[in-house]
C-alpha positions as CSV (number, residue, x, y, z in Angstrom):
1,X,84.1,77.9,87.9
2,X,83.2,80.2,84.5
3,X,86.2,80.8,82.6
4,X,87.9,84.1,81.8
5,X,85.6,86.3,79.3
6,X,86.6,89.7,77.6
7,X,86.0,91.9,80.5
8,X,88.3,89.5,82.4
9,X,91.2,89.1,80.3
10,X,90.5,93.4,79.0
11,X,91.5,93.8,83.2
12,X,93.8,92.0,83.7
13,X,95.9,93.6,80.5
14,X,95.0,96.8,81.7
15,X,96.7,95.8,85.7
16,X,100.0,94.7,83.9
17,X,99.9,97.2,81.4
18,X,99.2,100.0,84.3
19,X,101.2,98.2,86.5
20,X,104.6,98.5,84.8
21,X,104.1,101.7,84.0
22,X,103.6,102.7,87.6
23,X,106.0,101.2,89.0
24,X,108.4,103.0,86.0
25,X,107.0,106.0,87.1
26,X,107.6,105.7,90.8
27,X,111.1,104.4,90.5
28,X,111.9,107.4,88.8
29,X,110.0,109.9,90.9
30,X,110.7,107.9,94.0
31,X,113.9,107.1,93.9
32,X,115.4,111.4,93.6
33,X,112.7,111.7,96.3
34,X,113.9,108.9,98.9
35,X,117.6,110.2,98.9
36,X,116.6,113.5,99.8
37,X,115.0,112.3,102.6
38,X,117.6,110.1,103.5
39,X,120.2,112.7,103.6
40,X,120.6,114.7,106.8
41,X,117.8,117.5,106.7
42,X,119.6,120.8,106.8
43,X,118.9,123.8,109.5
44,X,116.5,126.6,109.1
45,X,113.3,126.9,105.9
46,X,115.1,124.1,103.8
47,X,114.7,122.2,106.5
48,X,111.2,122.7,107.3
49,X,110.1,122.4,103.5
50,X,112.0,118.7,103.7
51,X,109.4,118.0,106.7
52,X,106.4,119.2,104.8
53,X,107.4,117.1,101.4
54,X,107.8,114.2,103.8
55,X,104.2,114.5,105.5
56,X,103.0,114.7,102.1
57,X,104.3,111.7,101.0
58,X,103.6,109.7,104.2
59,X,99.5,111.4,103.8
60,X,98.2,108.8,101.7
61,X,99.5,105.8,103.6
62,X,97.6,107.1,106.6
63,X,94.7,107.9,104.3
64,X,91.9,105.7,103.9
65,X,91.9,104.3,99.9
66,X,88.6,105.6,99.6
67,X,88.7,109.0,100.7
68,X,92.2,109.3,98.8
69,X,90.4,108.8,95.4
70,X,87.8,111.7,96.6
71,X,90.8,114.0,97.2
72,X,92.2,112.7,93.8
73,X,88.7,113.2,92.4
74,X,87.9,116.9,94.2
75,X,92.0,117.6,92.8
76,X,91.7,116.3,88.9
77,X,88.1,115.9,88.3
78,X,86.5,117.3,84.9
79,X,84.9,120.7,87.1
80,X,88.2,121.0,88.6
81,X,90.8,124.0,87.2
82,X,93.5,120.8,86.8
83,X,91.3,119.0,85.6
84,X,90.0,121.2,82.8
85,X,93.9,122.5,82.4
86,X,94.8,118.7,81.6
87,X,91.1,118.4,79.3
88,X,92.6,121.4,77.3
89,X,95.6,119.1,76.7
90,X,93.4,116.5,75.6
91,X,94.7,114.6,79.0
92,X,90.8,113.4,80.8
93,X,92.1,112.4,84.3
94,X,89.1,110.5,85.6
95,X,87.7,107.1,83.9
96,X,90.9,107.1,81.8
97,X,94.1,105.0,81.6
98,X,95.9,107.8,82.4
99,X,93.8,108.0,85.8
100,X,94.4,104.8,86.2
101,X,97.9,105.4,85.8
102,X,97.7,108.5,88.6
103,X,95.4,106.7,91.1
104,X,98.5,103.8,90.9
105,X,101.4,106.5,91.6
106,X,99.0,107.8,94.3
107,X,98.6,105.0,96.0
108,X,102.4,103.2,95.7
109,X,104.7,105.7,95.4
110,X,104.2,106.2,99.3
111,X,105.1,102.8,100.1
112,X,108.1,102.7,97.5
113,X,109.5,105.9,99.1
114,X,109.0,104.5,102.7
115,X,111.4,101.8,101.7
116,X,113.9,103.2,99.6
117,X,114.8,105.6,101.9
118,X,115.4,103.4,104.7
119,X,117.7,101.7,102.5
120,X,119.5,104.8,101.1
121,X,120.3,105.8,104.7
122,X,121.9,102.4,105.4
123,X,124.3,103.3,102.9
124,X,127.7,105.0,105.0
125,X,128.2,108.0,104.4
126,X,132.1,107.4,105.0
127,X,132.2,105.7,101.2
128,X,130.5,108.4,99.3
129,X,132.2,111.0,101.2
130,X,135.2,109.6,100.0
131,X,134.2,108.6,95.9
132,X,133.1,112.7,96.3
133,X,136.7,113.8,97.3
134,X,138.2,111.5,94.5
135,X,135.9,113.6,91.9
136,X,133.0,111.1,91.6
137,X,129.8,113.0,90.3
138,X,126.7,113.0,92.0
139,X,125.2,110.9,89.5
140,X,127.9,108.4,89.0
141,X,128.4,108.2,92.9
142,X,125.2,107.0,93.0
143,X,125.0,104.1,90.1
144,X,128.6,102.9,91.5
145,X,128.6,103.2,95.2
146,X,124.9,103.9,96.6
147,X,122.5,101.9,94.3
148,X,124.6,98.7,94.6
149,X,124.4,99.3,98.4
150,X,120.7,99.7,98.9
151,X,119.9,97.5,96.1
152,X,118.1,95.0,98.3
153,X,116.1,97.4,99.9
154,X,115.4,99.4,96.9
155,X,114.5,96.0,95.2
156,X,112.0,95.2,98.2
157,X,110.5,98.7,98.1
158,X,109.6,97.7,94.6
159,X,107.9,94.7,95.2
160,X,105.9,96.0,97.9
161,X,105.0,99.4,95.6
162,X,104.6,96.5,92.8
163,X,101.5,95.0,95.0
164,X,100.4,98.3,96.3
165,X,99.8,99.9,92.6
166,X,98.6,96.3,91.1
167,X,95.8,95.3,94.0
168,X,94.5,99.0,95.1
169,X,91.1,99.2,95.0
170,X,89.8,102.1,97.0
171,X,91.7,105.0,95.0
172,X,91.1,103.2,91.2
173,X,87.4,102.7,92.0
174,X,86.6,106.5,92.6
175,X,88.9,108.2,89.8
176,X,89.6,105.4,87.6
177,X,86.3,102.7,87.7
178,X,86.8,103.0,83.4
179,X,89.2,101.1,82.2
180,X,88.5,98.6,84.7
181,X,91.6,96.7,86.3
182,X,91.9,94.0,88.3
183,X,90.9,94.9,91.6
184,X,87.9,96.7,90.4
185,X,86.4,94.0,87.6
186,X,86.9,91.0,91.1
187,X,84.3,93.1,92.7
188,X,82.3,93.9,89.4
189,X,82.0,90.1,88.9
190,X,81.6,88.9,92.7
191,X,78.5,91.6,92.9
192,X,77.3,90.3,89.4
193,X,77.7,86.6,89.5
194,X,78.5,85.5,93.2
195,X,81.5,83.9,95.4
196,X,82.5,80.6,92.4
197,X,82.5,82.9,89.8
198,X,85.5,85.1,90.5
199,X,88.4,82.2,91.7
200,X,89.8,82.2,87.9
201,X,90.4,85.8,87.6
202,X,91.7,85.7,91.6
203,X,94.0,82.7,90.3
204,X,94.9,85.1,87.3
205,X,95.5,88.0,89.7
206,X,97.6,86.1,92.4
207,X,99.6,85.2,89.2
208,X,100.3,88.5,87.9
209,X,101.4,90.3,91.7
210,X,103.1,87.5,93.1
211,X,106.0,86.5,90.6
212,X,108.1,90.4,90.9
213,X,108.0,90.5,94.8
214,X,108.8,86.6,95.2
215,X,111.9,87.2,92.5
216,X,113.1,90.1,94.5
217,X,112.7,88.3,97.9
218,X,114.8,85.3,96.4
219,X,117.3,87.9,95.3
220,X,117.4,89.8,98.5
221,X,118.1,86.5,100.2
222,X,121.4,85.8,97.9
């Protein structure tokens, strides 16, 4: 087995670098997001605009990876009006860390909101009904009563997003091939140098997207 070179150890900062700030990102994107759609959907356009936002998240989990990072590519790409809009703010989202940051957000926040909101609607409705009556804010209702009470699932729709934003492939490789990240330099060396030459950096990725989800299962299980 060859060791680790530049362009190995250069991915596998940019994955845990990239990484963290996804999942940052999606926890605090996600997480307004899930309890909206955990709450009961109310009559009439409201409603209906709930249902939409909701297809839209669920899209790119029934979206092949690869034809998500064309629609990422066709949405933010350099001859797109986004795309030039972010340019003019010196923000180049394709080949960029900031790419690799959406493709990430793309692909996870999906999962993350899947599983969140299962475990925001878990929550009775009984006890926040009640901290509401006694004055309780919306936000304070949420850090004392809710959060507490979906913490395990939250926690789990973390790992999982964790995983999801560290190992996807399809998305990164069309919008976000530069910097290279894991995923992407494992098939870079495996077409380069064969089968034996990418179990160190498979060892080093196993290592970086196993620990978080295996500390929250543990933790789940307390």
């Amino acid at each position: 087995m060859a060791p680790l070179d530049d362009g190995d150890w250069r991915a596998i900062a940019t994955s845990l670098l990239g990484g963290v700030l996804t999942l940052a990102l999606i926890a605090l994107l996600g997480t307004p997001l899930a309890q909206r759609l955990a709450a009961p959907r109310p009559p009439g356009w409201r409603g209906k605009a709930i249902g939409i936002v909701e297809a839209m998240v669920l899209l790119p989990m029934l979206t092949p990876t690869l034809a998500m990072g064309i629609v990422l590519a066709a949405t933010f790409g350099p001859n797109t009006a986004l795309g030039a809009a972010a340019q003019h703010l010196g923000l180049r989202l394709t080949n960029s860390f900031p790419a690799f940051l959406l493709a990430g957000v793309y692909a996870a926040l999906p999962v993350y909101v899947v599983g969140a909101r299962a475990a925001l609607a878990e929550v009775p409705s009984a006890l926040t009904d009640v901290a509401r009556t006694l004055g309780d804010r919306p936000g304070r209702l949420f850090f004392r009563i809710t959060l507490p009470l979906a913490g395990r699932g939250i926690a789990a729709a973390l790992a999982l997003a964790w995983v999801r934003a560290v190992g996807e492939f399809g998305v990164v490789l069309i919008i976000a091939y530069y910097p290279q990240g894991l995923p992407v330099r494992l098939w870079v060396d495996f077409q380069e140098a064969g089968l034996p030459a990418v179990f160190p950096l498979v060892l080093a990725f196993l290592a970086l997207a196993l620990p978080l989800p295996l500390a929250l299962g543990l933790r789940a299980r307390r």
